[in-house]
C-alpha positions as CSV (number, residue, x, y, z in Angstrom):
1,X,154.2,22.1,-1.4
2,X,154.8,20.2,1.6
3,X,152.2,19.9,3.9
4,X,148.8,18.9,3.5
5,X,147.0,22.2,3.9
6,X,148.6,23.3,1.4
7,X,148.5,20.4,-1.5
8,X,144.6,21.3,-0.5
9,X,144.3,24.6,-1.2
10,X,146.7,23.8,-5.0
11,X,143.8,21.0,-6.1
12,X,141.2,23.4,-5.1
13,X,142.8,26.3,-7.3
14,X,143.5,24.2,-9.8
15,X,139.9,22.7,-10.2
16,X,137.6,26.2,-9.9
17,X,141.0,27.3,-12.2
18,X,141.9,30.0,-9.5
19,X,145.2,31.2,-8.5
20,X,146.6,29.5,-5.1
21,X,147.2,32.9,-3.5
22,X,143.2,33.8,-3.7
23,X,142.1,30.6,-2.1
24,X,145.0,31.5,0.9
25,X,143.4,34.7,0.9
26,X,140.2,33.6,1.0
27,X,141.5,31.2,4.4
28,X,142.9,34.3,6.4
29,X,140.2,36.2,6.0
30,X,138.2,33.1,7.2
31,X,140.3,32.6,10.3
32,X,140.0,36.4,11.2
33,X,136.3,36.3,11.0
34,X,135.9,33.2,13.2
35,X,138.1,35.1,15.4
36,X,136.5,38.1,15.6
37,X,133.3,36.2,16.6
38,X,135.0,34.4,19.5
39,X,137.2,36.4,21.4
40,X,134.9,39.7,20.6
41,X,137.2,42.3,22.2
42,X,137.5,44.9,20.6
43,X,141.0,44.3,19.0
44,X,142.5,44.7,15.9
45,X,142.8,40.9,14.6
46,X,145.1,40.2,12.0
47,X,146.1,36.7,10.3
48,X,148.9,35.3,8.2
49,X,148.9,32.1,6.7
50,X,152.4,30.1,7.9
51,X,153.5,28.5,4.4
52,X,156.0,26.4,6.5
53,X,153.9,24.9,9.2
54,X,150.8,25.3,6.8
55,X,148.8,26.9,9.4
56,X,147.2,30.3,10.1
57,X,148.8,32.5,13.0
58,X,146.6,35.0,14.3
59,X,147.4,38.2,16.0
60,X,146.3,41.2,17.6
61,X,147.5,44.6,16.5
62,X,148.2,47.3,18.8
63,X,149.4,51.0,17.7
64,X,152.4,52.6,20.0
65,X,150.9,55.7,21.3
66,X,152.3,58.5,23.9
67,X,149.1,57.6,26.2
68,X,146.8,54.8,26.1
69,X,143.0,55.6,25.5
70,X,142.2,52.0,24.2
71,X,143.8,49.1,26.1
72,X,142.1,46.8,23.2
73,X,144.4,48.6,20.3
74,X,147.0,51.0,21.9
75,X,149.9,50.5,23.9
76,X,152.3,53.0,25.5
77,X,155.7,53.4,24.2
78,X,157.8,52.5,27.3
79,X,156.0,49.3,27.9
80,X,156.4,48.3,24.3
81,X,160.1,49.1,24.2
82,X,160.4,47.2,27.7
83,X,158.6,44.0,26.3
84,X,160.7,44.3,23.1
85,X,164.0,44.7,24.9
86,X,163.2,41.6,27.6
87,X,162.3,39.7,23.7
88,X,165.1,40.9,21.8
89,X,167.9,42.6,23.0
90,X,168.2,46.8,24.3
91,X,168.9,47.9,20.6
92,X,165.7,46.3,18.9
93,X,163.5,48.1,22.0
94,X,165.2,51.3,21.1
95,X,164.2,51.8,17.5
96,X,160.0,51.6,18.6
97,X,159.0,54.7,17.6
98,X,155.3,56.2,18.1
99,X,152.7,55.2,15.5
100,X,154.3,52.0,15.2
101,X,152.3,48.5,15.0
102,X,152.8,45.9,17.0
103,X,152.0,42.0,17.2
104,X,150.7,40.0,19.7
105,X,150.6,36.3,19.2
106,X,146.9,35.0,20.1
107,X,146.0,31.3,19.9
108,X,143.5,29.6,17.4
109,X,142.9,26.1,18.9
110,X,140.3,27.7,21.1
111,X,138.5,28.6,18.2
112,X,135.5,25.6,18.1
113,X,133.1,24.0,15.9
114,X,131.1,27.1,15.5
115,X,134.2,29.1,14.4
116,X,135.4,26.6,11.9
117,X,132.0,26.5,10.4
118,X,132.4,30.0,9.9
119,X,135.6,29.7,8.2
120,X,134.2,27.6,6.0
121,X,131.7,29.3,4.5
122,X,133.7,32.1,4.3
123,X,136.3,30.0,1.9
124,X,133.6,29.0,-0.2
125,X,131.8,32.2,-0.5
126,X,135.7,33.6,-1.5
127,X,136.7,30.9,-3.4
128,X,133.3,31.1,-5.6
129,X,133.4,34.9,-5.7
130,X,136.7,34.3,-7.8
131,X,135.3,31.8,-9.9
132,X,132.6,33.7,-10.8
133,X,135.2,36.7,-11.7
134,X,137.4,34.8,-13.6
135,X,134.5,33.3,-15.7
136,X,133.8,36.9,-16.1
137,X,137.1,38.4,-17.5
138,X,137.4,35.1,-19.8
139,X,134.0,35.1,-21.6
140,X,133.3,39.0,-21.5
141,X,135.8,38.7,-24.2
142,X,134.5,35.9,-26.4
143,X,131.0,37.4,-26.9
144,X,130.0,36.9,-30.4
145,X,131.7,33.5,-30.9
146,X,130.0,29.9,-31.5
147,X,130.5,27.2,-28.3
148,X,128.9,23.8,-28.5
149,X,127.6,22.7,-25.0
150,X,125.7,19.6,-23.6
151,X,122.2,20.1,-22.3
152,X,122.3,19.4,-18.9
153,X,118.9,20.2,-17.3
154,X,116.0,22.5,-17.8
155,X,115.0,25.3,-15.3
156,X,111.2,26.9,-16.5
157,X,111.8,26.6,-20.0
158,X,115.2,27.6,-20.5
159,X,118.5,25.2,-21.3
160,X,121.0,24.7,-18.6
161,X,124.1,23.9,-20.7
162,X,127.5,22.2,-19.6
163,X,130.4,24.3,-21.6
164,X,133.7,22.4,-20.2
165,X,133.7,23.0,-16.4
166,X,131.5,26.0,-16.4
167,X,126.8,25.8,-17.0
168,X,125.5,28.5,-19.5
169,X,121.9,29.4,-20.0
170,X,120.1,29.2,-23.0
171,X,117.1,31.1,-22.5
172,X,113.9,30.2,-23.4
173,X,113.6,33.6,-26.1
174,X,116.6,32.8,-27.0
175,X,115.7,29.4,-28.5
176,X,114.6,28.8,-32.1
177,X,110.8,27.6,-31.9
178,X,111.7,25.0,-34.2
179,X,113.9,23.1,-32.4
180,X,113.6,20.8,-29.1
181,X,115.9,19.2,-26.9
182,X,116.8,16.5,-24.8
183,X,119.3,15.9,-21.9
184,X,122.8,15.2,-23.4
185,X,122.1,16.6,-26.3
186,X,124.7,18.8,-28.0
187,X,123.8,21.7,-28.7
188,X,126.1,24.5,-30.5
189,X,124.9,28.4,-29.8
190,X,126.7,31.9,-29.8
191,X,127.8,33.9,-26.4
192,X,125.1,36.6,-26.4
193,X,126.4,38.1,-22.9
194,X,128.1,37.8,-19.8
195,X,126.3,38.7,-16.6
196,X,128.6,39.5,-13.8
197,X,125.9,40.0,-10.8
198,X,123.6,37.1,-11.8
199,X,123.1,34.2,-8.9
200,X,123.1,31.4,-11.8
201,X,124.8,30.9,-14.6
202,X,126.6,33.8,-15.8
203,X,127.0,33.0,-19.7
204,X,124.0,33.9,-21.9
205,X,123.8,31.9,-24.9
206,X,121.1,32.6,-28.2
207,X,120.4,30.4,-30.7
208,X,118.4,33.2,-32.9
209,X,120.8,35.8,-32.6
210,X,121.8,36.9,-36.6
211,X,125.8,36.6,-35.4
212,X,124.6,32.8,-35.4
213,X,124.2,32.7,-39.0
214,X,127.1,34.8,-39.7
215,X,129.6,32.7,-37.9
216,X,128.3,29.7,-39.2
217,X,129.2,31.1,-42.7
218,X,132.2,31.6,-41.6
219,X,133.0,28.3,-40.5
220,X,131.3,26.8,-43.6
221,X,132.9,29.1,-46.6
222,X,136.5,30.0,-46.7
223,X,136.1,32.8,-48.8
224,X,134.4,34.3,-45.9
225,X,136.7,33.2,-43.6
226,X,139.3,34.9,-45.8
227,X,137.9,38.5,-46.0
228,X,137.5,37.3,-50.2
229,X,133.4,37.7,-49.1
230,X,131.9,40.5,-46.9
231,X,128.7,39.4,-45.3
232,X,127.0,42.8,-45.1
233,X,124.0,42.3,-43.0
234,X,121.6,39.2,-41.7
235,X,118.4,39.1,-40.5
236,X,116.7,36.2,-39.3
237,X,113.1,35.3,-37.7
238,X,114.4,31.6,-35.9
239,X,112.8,28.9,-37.2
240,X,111.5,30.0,-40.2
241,X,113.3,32.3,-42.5
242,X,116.6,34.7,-42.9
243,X,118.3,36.7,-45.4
244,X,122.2,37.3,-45.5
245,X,123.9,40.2,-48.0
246,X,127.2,39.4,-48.8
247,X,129.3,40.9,-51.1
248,X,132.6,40.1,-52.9
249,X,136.0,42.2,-53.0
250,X,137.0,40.4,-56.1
251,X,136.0,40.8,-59.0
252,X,135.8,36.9,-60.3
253,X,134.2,35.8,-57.0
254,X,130.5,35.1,-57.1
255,X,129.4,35.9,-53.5
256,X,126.5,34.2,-53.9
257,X,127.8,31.0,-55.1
258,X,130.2,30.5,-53.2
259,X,128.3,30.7,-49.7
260,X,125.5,28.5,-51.3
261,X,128.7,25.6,-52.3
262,X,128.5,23.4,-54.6
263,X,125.2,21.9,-55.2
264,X,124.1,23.8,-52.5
265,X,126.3,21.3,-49.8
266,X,127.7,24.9,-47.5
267,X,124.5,26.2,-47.4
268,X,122.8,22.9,-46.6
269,X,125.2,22.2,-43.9
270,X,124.0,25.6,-41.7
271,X,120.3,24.4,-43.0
272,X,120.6,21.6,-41.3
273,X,122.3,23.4,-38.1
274,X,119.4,25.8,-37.9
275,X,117.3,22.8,-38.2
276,X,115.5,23.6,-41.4
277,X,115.7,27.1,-41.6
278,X,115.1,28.5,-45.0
279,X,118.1,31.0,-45.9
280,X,117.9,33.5,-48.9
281,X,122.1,34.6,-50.0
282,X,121.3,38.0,-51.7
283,X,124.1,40.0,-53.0
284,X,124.4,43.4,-51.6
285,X,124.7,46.9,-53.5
286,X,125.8,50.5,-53.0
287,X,122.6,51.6,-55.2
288,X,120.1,50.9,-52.7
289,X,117.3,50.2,-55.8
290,X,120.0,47.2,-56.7
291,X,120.0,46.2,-53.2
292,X,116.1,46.4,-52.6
293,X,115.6,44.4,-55.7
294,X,117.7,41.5,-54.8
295,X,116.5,41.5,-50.8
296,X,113.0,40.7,-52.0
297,X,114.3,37.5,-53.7
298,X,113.0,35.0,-54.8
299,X,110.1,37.1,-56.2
300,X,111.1,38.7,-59.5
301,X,110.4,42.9,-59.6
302,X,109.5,44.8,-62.1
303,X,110.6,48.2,-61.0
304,X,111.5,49.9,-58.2
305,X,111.2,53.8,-57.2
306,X,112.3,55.7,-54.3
307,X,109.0,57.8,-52.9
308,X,111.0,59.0,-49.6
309,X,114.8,59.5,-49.7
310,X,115.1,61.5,-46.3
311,X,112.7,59.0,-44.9
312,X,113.8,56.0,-46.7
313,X,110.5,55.1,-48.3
314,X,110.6,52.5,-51.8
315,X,107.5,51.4,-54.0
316,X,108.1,48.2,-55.6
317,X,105.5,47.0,-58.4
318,X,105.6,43.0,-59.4
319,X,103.7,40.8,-61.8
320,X,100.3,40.1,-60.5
321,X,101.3,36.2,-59.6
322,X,104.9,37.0,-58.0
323,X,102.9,39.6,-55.2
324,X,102.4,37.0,-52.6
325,X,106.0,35.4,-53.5
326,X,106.9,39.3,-52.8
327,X,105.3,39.5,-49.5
328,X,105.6,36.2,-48.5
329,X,103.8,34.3,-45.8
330,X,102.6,36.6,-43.3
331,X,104.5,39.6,-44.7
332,X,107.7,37.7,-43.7
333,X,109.6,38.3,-46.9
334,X,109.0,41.8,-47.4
335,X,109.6,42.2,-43.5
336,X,113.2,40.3,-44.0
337,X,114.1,42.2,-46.6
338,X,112.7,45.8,-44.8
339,X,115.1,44.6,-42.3
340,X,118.3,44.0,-44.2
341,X,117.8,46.8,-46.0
342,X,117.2,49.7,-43.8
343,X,114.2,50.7,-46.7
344,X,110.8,50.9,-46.2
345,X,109.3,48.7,-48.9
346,X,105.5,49.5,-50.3
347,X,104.6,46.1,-52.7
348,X,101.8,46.7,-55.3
349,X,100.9,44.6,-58.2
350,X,101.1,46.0,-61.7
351,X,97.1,46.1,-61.4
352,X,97.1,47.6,-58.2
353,X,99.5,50.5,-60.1
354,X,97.7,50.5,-62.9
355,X,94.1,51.5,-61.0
356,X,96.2,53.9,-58.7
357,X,97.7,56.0,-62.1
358,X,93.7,55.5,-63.6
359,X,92.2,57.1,-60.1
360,X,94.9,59.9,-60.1
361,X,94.3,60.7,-63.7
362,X,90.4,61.3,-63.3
363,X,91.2,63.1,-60.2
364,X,93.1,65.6,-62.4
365,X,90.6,65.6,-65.1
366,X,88.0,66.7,-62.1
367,X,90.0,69.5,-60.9
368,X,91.0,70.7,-64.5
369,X,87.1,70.8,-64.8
370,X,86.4,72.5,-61.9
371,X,89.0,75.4,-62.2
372,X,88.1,76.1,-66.0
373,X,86.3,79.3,-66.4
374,X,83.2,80.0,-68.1
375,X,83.9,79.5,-71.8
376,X,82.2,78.1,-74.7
377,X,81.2,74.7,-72.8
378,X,78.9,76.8,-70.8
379,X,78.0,79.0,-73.4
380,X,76.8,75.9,-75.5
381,X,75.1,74.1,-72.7
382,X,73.0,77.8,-72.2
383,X,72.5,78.2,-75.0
384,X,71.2,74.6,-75.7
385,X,68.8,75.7,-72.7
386,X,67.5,78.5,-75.0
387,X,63.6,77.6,-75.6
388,X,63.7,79.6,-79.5
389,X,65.9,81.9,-81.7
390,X,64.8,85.1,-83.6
391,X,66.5,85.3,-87.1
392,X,69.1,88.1,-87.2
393,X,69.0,88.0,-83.1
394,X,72.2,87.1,-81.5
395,X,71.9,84.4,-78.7
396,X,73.3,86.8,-76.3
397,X,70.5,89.1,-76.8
398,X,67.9,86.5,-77.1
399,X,68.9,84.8,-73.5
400,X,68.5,88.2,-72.2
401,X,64.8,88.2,-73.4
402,X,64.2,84.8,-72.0
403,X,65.6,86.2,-68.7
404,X,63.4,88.7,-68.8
405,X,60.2,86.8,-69.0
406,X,60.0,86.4,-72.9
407,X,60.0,83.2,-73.1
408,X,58.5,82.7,-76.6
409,X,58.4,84.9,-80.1
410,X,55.0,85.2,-79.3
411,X,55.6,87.2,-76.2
412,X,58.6,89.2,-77.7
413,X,56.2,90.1,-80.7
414,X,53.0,91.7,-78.7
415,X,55.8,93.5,-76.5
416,X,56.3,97.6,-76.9
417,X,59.5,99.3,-78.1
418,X,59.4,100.4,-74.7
419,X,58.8,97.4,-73.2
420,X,61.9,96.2,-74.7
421,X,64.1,98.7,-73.8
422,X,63.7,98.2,-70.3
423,X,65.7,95.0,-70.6
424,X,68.9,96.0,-69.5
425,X,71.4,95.9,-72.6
426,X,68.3,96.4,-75.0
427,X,68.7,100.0,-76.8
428,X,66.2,101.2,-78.8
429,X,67.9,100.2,-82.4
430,X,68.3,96.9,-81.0
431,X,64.7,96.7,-80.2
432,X,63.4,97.6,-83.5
433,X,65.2,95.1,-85.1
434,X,64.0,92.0,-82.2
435,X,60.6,93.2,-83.0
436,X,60.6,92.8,-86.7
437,X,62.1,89.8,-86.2
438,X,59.4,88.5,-83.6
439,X,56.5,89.7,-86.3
440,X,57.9,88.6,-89.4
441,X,59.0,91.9,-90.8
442,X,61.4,93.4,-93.2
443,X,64.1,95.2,-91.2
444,X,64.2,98.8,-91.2
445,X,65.7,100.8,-93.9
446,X,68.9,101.5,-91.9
447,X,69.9,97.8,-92.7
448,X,70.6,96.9,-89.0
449,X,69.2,92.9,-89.4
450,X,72.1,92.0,-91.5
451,X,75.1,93.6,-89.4
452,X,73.4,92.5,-86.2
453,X,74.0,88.7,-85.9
454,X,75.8,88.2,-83.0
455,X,77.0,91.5,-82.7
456,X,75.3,91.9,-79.3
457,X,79.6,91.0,-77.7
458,X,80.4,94.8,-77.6
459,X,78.9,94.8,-74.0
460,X,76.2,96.3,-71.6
461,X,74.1,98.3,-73.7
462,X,75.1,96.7,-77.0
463,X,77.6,99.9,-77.4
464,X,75.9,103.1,-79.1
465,X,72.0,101.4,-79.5
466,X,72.1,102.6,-75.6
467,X,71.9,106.5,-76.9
468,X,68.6,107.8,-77.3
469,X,67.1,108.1,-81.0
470,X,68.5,110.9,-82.5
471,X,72.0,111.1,-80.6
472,X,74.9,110.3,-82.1
């Protein structure tokens, strides 16, 4: 480039990393609204950057018509073709046809102050427009990958971080609550997002987003790196605690050891990045009791069923001492673990168990007792309840006398054979024989007394003592 304007316009390109052409763009349309604010005639203004003279020519465009309606943008076709044949010759005039465009040279010196200010602005606004877009199409396509940035300033609790040439935020929710910075500092975060509309820094950063952790173990183990080692899931709560699955695809690869290192120094390393953050490497499962099981580490459990399969609902029962280590401090192991696994997780002790299975025992016991019907429990406790017994007298006939107001042998004694026999089930046989008893007598000569004894289960009426005397 050869003149000044335009070594300009290549540094600025260069520096907001913008193609040349979009800042010369950006200049035109500058020029043409300056323009359109001085002469303000109504015309069609048009400009064209000169890339020899390095200036901006500007002219006014007027359509060939049959007849003119609009001086300002229309001009007759046998005027044009007389001004283009005094211009350039008879055969150039001749091939103006209608709807044709013309151009007609208008100056720019006479612009001002007022104009050139406008043209300004209008380049910046352009030239940062394209900025903004090309920061756009380069970062949309690196969310999910680790950047380190320098702190540069803080705006109402969130980071303003320098990445290269460009400022990221670092939100305040997206910081871990266990870490706090400083200007300069270095600070290394994942690209959560890229907002295209927002007035400040487009690029989101997180520093408790789980793809964090994960790309750190990428970075830190090469079996990971690899594909030898699937990281399977990660959940974190910044700050304080996280749980990664991983899983090997080879058989004599320990995935667990070989993301914790030797002696612990990988694991240590994305400790100390996460400044302190306690991380638990389970290994992850297809059987999702396997996997429950290990999630809950470092508490040991001693078994595991599945109460809800449709709605993904697990009971766990541990020792007595590993239930806190189970639920951890406020829940936060059992809630990690919840999280990785996709399970609902229900944590009892093997006492808590134990007095559940006790309670729904008894409860069964209750209902057993309540549906039983009324057998020889009842029968017992009644007759228990009896308040004497007659020799020879079964109890069933004797509870019917005590229902009926006999309520001692006494009683049965001074009673009537008639008497008796009003007692429903009582026959007249029947009575004879309770009667004896009552008094103390020998039984009647038809032997009845011995045959009797509980005899009395035939029924109402006590079967053919119901017929009167003499009926057989």
């Amino acid at each position: 480039m050869s003149n000044p304007l335009q070594q300009t316009i290549e540094a600025l390109a260069k520096e907001k990393g913008i193609e040349p052409e979009v800042v010369i763009s950006a200049i035109e349309e500058a020029v043409a609204t300056a323009s359109r604010k001085y002469y303000k005639t109504g015309e069609n203004l048009k400009t064209r950057f000169n890339m020899e003279t390095g200036q901006v020519d500007l002219f006014a465009l007027k359509q060939v018509v049959q007849d003119v309606t609009d001086e300002a943008t229309e001009i007759g076709i046998d005027e044009a073709r007389r001004m283009y044949q005094q211009l350039y010759g008879e055969e150039v005039a001749a091939g103006i046809e209608l709807g044709d465009e013309m151009e007609f040279p208008k100056a720019t010196e006479v612009l001002g102050r007022i104009a050139a200010q406008t043209a300004k602005q209008v380049i910046f606004q352009k030239v940062r427009e394209a900025e903004r877009e090309n920061i756009f199409a380069e970062y949309n396509e690196r969310v999910g990958e680790v950047v380190n940035g320098t702190v540069k300033r803080f705006e109402n609790g969130d980071l303003i971080l320098e990445i290269g040439r460009i400022e990221a935020v670092l939100p305040r929710k997206e910081q871990s609550r266990a870490e706090s910075y400083s200007p300069a500092d270095r600070v290394r975060a994942i690209i959560k997002g890229v907002n295209r509309s927002a007035k400040g820094p487009q690029i989101v950063l997180s520093r408790t987003d789980p793809a964090l952790l994960i790309k750190l173990f990428e970075q830190e183990v090469p079996e990971i790196y690899d594909g030898t080692v699937v990281i399977r899931g990660a959940v974190r709560e910044a700050g304080d605690r996280a749980k990664v699955a991983v899983f090997s695809r080879e058989r004599d690869v320990d995935p667990v050891g070989a993301c914790v290192g030797m002696k612990g120094t990988r694991v240590q390393a994305i400790i100390r990045e996460l400044r302190g953050e306690k991380i638990d490497i389970v290994e992850w499962s297809e059987d999702p009791v396997a996997f429950v099981t290990n999630a809950l580490s470092p508490a040991k459990v001693q078994r595991v069923s599945i109460v809800d399969d449709r709605e993904k609902v697990m009971e766990v029962v541990v020792e007595d001492q590993q239930l806190s280590l189970a639920i951890g401090k406020k829940g936060q192991n059992v809630r990690l673990a919840a999280k990785l696994t996709g399970w609902r997780i229900d944590i009892k002790s093997e006492e808590e168990k134990r007095r559940e299975v006790e309670a729904q025992f008894e409860g069964l016991e209750v209902q057993a007792g309540e549906a039983e019907p009324d057998g020889p429990t009842e029968q017992t406790e009644q007759a228990e309840a009896l308040p004497y017994t007659l020799a020879g007298i079964g109890e069933k006939t004797v509870r019917k006398l005590v229902e009926a107001g006999y309520q001692s042998p006494d009683l049965v004694a001074a009673a009537s054979l008639d008497d008796l026999q009003q007692i429903p089930g009582i026959g007249g046989k029947t009575a004879e024989k309770i009667l004896a008893a009552a008094r103390g007598e020998s039984t009647p000569p038809d032997g009845g007394t011995a045959a009797e004894g509980d005899a009395p289960s035939a029924g109402p009426g006590d079967g053919p003592d119901d017929t009167p005397d003499g009926q057989a």
